[in-house]
KOLGUVEX-578067 format. One line per field, with one value per residue: residue number from 1; x, y, z of N, C-alpha, C in turn; residue in three letters. Coordinates in Angstrom, 2 decimals, decimal comma. Layout:
N
resi	(NUM  ...) $
n_c1	(X  ...) $
n_c2	(Y  ...) $
n_c3	(Z  ...) $
ca_c1	(X  ...) $
ca_c2	(Y  ...) $
ca_c3	(Z  ...) $
c_c1	(X  ...) $
c_c2	(Y  ...) $
c_c3	(Z  ...) $
resn	(ALA  ...) $
// end
This chain:
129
resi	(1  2  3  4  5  6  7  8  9  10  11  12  13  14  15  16  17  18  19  20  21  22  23  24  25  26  27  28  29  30  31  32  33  34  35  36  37  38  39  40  41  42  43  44  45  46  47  48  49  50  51  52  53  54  55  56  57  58  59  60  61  62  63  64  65  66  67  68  69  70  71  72  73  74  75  76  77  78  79  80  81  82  83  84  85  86  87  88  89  90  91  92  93  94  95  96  97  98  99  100  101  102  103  104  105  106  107  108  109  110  111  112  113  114  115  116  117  118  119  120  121  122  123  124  125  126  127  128  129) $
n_c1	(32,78  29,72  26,70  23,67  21,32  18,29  15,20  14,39  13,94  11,71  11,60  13,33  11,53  12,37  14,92  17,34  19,42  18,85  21,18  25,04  27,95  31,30  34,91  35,61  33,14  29,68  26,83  24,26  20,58  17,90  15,86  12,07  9,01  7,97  7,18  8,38  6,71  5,76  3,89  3,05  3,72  1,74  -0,12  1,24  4,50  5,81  5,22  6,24  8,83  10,24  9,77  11,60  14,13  14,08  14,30  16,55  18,33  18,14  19,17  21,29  22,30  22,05  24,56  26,41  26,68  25,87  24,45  26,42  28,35  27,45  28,31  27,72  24,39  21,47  18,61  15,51  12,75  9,18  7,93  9,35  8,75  8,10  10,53  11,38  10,24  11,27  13,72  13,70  13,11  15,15  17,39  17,07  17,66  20,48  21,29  23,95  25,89  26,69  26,49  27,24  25,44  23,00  19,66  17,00  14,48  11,97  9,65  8,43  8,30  9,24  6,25  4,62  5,72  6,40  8,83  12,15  15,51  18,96  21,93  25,41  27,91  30,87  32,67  33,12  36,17  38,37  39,34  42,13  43,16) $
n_c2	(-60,62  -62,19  -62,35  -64,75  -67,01  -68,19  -70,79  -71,74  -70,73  -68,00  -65,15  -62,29  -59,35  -56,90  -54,66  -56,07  -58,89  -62,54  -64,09  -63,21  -64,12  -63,46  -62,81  -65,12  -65,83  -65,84  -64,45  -64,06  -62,81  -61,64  -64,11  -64,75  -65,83  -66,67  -68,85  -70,36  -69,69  -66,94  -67,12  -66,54  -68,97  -70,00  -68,88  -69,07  -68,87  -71,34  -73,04  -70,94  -70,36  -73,03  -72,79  -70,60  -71,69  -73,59  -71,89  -70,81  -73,07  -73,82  -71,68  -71,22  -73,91  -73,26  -71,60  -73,12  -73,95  -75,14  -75,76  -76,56  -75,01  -72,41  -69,74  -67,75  -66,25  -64,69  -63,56  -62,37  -61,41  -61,07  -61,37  -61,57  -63,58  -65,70  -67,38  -69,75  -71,56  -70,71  -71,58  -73,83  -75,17  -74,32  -75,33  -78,05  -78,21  -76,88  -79,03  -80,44  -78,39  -75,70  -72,30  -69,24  -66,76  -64,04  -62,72  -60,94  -58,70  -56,96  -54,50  -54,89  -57,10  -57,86  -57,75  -58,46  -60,68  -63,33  -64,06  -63,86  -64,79  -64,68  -65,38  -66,26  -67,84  -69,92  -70,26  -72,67  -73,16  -73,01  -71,86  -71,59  -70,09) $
n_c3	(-81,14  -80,63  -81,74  -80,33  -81,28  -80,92  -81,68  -79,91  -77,64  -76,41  -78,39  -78,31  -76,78  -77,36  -78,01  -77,97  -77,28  -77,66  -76,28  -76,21  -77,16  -76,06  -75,87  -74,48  -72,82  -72,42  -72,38  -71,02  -72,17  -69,72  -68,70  -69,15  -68,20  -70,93  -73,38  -76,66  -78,39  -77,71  -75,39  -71,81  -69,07  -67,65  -64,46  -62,24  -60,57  -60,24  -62,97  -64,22  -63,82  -64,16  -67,49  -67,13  -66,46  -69,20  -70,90  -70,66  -70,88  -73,59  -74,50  -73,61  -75,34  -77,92  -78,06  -77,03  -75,04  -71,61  -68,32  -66,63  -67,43  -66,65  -64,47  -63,19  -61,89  -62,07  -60,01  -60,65  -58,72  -58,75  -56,50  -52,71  -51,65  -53,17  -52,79  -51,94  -53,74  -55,99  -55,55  -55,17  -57,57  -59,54  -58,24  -59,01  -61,64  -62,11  -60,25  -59,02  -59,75  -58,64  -59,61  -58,34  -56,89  -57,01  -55,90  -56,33  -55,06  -57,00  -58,30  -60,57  -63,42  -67,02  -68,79  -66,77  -65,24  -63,05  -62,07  -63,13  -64,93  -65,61  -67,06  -66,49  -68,55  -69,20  -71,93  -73,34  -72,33  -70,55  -67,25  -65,03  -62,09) $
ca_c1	(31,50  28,74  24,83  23,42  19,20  17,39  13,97  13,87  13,49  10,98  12,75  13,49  10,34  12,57  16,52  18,37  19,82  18,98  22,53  26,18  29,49  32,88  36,10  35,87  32,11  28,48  26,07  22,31  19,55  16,72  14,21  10,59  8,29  7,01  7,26  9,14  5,62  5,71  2,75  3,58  3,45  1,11  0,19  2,11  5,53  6,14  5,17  7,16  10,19  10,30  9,83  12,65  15,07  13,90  14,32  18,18  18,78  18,20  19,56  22,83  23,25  22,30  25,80  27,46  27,28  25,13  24,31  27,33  29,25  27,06  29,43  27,00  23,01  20,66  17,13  14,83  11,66  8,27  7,56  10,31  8,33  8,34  12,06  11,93  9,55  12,09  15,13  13,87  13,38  16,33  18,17  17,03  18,13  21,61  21,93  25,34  26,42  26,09  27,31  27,44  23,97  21,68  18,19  16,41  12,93  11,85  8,58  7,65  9,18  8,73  5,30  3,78  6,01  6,52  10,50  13,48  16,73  19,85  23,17  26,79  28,81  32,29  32,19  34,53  37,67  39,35  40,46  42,78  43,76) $
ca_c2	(-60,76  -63,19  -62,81  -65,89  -66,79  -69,84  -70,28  -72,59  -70,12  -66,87  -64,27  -60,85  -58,43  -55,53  -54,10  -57,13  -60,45  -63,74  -64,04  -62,88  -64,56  -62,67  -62,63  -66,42  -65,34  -66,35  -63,96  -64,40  -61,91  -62,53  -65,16  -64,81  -67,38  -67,23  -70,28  -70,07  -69,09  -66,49  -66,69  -67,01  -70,53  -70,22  -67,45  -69,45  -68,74  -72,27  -72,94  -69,70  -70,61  -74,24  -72,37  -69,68  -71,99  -73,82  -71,01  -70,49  -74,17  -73,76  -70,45  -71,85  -74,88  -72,45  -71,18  -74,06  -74,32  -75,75  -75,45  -76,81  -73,76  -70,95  -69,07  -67,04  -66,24  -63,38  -64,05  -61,16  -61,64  -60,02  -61,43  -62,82  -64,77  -66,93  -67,15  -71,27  -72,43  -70,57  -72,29  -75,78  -75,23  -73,97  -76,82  -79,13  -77,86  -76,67  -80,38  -80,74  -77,20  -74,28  -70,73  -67,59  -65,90  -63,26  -62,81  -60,10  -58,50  -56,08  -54,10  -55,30  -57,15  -57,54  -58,99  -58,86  -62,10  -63,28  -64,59  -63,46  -65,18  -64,27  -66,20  -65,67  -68,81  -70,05  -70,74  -73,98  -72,52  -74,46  -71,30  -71,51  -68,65) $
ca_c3	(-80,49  -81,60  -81,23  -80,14  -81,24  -81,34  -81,83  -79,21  -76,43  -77,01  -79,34  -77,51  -76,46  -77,12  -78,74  -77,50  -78,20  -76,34  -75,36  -76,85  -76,55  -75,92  -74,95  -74,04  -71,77  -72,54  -71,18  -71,62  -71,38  -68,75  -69,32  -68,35  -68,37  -71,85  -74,08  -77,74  -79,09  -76,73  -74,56  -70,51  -69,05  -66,32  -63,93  -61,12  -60,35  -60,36  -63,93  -64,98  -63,38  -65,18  -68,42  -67,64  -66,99  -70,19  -71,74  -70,37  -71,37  -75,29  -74,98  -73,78  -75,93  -79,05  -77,64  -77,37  -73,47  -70,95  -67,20  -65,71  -67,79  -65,84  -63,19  -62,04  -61,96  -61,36  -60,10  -59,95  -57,85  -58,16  -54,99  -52,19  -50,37  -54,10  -52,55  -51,61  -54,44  -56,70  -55,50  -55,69  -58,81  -59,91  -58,10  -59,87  -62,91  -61,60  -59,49  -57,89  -59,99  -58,06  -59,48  -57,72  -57,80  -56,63  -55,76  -55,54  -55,25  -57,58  -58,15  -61,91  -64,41  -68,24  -69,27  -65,30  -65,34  -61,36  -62,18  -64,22  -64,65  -66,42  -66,43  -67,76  -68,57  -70,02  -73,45  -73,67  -72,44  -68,93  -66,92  -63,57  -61,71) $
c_c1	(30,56  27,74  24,42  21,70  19,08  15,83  13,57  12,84  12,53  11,83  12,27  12,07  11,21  14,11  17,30  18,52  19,56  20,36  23,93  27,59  30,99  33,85  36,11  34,13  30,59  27,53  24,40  21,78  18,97  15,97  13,63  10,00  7,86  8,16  7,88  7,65  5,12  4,44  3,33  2,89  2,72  0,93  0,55  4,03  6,22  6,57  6,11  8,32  10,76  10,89  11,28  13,77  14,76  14,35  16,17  18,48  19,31  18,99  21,28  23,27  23,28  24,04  26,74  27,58  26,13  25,42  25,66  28,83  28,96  28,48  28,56  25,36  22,81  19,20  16,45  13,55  10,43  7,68  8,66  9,87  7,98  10,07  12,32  11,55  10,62  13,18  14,59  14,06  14,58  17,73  17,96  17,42  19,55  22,02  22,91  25,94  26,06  27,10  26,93  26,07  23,77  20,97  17,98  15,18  12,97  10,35  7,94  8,85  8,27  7,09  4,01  4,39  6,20  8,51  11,47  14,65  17,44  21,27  24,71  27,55  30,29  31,56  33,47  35,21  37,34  39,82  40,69  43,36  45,01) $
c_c2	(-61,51  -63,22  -64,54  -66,04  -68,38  -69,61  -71,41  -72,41  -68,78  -65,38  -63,00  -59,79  -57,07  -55,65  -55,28  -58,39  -61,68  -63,94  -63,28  -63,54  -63,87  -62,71  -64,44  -66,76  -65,66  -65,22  -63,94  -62,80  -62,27  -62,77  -65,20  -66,17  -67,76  -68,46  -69,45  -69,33  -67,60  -65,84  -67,55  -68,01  -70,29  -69,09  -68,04  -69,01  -70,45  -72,87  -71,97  -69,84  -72,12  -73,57  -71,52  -70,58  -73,41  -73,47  -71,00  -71,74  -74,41  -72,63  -71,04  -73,27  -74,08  -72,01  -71,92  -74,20  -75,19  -75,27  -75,24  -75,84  -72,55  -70,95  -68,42  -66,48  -64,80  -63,45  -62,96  -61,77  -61,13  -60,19  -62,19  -63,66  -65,98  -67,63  -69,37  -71,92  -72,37  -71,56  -73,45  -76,05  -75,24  -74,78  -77,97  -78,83  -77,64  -78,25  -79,58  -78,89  -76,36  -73,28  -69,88  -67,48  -64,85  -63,11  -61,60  -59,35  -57,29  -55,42  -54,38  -56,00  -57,28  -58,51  -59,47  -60,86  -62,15  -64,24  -64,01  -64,10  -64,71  -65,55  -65,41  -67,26  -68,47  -70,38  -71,29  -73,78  -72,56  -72,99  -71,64  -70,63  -69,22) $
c_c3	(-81,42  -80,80  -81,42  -80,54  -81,65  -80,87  -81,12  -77,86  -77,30  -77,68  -77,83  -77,67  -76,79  -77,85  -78,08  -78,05  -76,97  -75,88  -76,93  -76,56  -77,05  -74,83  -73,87  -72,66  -72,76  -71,43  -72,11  -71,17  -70,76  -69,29  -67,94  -68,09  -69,73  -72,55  -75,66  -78,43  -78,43  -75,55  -73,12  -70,11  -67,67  -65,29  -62,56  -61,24  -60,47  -61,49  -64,88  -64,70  -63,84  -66,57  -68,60  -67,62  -68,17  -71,24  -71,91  -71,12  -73,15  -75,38  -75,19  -74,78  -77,33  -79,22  -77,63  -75,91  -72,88  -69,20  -65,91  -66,69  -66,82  -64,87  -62,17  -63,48  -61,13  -61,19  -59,85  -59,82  -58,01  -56,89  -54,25  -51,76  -51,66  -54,10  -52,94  -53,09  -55,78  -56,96  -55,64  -57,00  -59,41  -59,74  -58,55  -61,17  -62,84  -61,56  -58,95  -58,48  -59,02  -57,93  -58,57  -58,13  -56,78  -56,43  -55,21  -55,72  -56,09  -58,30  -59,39  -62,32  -65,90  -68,23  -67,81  -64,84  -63,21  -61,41  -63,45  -63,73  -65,59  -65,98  -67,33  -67,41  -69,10  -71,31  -73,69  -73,05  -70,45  -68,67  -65,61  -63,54  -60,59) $
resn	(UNK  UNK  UNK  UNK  UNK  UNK  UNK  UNK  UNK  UNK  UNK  UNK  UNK  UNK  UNK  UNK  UNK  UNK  UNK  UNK  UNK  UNK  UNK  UNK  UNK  UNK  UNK  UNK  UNK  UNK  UNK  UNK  UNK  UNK  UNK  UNK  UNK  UNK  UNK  UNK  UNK  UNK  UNK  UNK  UNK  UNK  UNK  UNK  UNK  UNK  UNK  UNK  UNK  UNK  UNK  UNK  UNK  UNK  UNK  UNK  UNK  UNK  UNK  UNK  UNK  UNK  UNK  UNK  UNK  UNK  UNK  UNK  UNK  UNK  UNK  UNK  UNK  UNK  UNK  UNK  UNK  UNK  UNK  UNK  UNK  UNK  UNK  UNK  UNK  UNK  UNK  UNK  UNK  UNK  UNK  UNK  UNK  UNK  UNK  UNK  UNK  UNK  UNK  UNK  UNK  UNK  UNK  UNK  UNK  UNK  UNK  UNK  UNK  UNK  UNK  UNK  UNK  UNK  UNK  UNK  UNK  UNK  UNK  UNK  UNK  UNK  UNK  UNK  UNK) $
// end
């Protein structure tokens, strides 16, 4: 197992690691909106959802991966009806990729942030089933 940190994205608010890689797997913690300095990017959802996957981006190349490694995503919501503005976003960053995900609403998150993402990639390694 190998902790992953870069001081590209905002260090951890709490007992955790920006991401870990094992067993051939990449899994991130969730990113908010804040910025590496860690103050949140805007009190739009729009702005904060730029930043998180910003945040995912450095997290994963710290790792040695990148976007078109993810498999799968987890979006938590403080509001759904930020459902569409979310996804554009997020497709543009993805493009033509598109893992497995989630979405779903949830009554707070860290920081009064209005988005959370998480991801889990490959780390290098070609599998076929």
């Amino acid at each position: 197992m190998k902790f992953i940190t870069t001081q590209e994205a905002p260090q951890a608010i709490g007992p955790y690691s920006q991401a870990v890689k094992v067993n051939g797997f990449i899994y991130t913690s969730g990113q908010i909106g804040l910025t590496p300095e860690g103050v949140m990017a805007g009190d739009d959802v729009e702005n904060q959802t730029h930043q998180v996957m910003k945040n995912l981006f450095y997290v994963l190349e710290a790792a040695g991966a990148h976007f078109n490694d993810v498999i799968k995503t987890t979006i938590f919501l403080a509001d759904m009806s930020d459902f569409e503005k979310v996804n554009a976003i997020y497709a543009h960053y993805f493009g033509m990729h598109k893992p497995v995900r989630s979405t779903v609403a949830v009554k707070t998150l860290p920081k009064n942030a209005l988005v959370e993402i998480d991801c889990i990639a490959l780390d290098g390694i070609e599998y076929s089933f």
